[in-house]
C-alpha positions as CSV (number, residue, x, y, z in Angstrom):
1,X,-14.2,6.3,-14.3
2,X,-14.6,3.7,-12.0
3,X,-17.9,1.9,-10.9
4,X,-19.0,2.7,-6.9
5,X,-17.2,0.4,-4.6
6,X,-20.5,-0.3,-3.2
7,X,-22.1,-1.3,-6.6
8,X,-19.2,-4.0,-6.9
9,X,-19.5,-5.8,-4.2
10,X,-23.3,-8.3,-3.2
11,X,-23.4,-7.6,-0.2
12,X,-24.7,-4.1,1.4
13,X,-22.3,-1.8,2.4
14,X,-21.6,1.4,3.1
15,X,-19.1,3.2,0.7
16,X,-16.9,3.3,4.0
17,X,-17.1,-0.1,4.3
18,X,-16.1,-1.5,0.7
19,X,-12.9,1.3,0.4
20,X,-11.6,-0.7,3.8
21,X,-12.8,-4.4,2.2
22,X,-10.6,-2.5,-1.1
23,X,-7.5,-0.7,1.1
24,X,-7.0,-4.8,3.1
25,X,-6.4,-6.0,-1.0
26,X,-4.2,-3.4,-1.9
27,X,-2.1,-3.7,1.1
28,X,-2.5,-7.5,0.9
29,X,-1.1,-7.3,-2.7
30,X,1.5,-5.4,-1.6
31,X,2.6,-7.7,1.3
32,X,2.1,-11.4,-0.8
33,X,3.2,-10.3,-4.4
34,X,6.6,-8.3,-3.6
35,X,8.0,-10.4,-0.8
36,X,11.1,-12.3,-1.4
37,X,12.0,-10.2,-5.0
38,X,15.4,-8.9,-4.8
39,X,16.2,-5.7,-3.8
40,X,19.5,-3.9,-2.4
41,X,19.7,0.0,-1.3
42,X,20.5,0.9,-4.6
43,X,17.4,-0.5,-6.2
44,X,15.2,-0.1,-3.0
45,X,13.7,3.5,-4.1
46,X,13.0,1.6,-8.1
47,X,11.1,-1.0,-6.8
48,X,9.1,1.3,-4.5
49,X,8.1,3.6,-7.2
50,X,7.3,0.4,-9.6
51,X,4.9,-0.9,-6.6
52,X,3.4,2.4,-6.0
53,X,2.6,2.7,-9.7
54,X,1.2,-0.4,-9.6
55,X,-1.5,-0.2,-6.7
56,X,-1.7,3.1,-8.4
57,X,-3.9,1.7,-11.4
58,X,-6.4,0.3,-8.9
59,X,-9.9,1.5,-8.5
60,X,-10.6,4.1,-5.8
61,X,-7.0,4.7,-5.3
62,X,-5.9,8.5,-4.7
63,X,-2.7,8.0,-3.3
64,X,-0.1,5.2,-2.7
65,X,3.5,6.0,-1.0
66,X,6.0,3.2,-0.3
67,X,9.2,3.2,1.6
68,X,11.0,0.2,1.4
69,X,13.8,-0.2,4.2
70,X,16.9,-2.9,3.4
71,X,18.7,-2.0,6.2
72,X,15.9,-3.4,8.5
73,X,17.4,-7.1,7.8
74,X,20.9,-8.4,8.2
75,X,24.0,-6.6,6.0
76,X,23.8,-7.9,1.9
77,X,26.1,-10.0,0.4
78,X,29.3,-9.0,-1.7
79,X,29.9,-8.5,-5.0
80,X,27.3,-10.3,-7.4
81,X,25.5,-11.1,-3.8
82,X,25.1,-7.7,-2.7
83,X,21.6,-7.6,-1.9
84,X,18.9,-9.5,-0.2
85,X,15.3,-10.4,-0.4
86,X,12.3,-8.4,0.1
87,X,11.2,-8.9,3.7
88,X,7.8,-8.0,5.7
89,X,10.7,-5.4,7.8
90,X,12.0,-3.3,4.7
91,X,8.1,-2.6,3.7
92,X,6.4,0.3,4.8
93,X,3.0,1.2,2.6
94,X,0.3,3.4,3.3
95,X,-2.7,3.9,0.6
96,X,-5.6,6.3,0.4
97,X,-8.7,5.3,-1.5
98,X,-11.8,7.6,-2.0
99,X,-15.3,7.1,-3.6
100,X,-17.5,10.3,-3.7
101,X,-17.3,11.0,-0.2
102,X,-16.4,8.3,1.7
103,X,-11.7,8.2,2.2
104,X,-9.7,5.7,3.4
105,X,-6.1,5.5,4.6
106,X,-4.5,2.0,5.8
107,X,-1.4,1.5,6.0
108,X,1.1,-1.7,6.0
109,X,4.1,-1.7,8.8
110,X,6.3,-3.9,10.8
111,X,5.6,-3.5,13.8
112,X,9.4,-4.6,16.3
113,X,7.3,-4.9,19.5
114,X,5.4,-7.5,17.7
115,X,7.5,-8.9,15.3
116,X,5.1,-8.8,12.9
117,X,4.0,-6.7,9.6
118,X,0.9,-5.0,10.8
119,X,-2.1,-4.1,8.5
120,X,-4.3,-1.2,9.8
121,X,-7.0,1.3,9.2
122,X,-5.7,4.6,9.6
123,X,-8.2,6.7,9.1
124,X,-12.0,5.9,7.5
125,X,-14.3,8.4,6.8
126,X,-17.5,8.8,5.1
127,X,-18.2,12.4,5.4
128,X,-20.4,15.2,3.9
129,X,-19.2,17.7,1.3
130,X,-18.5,17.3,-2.2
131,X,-16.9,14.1,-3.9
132,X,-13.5,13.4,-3.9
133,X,-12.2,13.2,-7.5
134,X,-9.8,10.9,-8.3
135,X,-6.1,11.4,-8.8
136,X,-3.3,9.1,-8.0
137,X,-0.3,10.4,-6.0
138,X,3.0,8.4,-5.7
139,X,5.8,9.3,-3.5
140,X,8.7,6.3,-3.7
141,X,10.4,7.6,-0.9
142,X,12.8,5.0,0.5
């Protein structure tokens, strides 16, 4: 079982707090690890299910689901060149972190208006009840 995200990190935060300091390095992992691996629509949905497994084995996480889009670029080569590079447009990631009570869901996008793969808090809660127990979820949709 993993430690309490607030028992690893010095300073003092809440349990809120150090899931959204833990979803910003998953999704950063994501982001600076994958990018420029190659990847056409046939391999797409395999490399999504090989990241989510991944971020998967990562305290606090309950759920991972990545889409990865390769029509979001220009068309692949041909032939032996028939793919292209992982790009910041063919990733969509969302991940879901719990400890005892406190969930997290933050999600990495690009966003068109911007031009520009967006990292944000979805949803951050640290509400009463009983602790969320821990069990990873993949989805490698594509």
């Amino acid at each position: 079982m993993a430690r309490a995200a607030v028992r690893v990190h010095r300073a003092a935060l809440t349990r809120r707090e150090a899931l959204l300091f833990e979803a910003g390095i998953k999704l950063g992992g994501i982001f600076h690890q994958y990018l420029g691996i190659p990847v056409s629509p046939r391999t797409a949905p395999a490399l999504a299910r090989s990241i989510e497994a991944a971020v998967a084995l990562q305290p606090f996480v309950t759920r991972v689901d990545v889409r990865i889009v390769p029509r979001r670029t220009g068309p692949p080569g041909r032939g032996r060149f028939g793919y292209r590079y992982l790009t910041a447009e063919m990733i969509d990631a969302r991940v879901a972190l719990a400890d005892r009570r406190a969930r997290v869901v933050a999600r990495l996008s690009y966003r068109a208006d911007l031009r520009y793969p967006l990292m944000r808090v979805e949803s951050a809660q640290e509400a009463p009840g009983r602790p969320v127990r821990r069990r990873a979820r993949r989805s490698a949709r594509t």
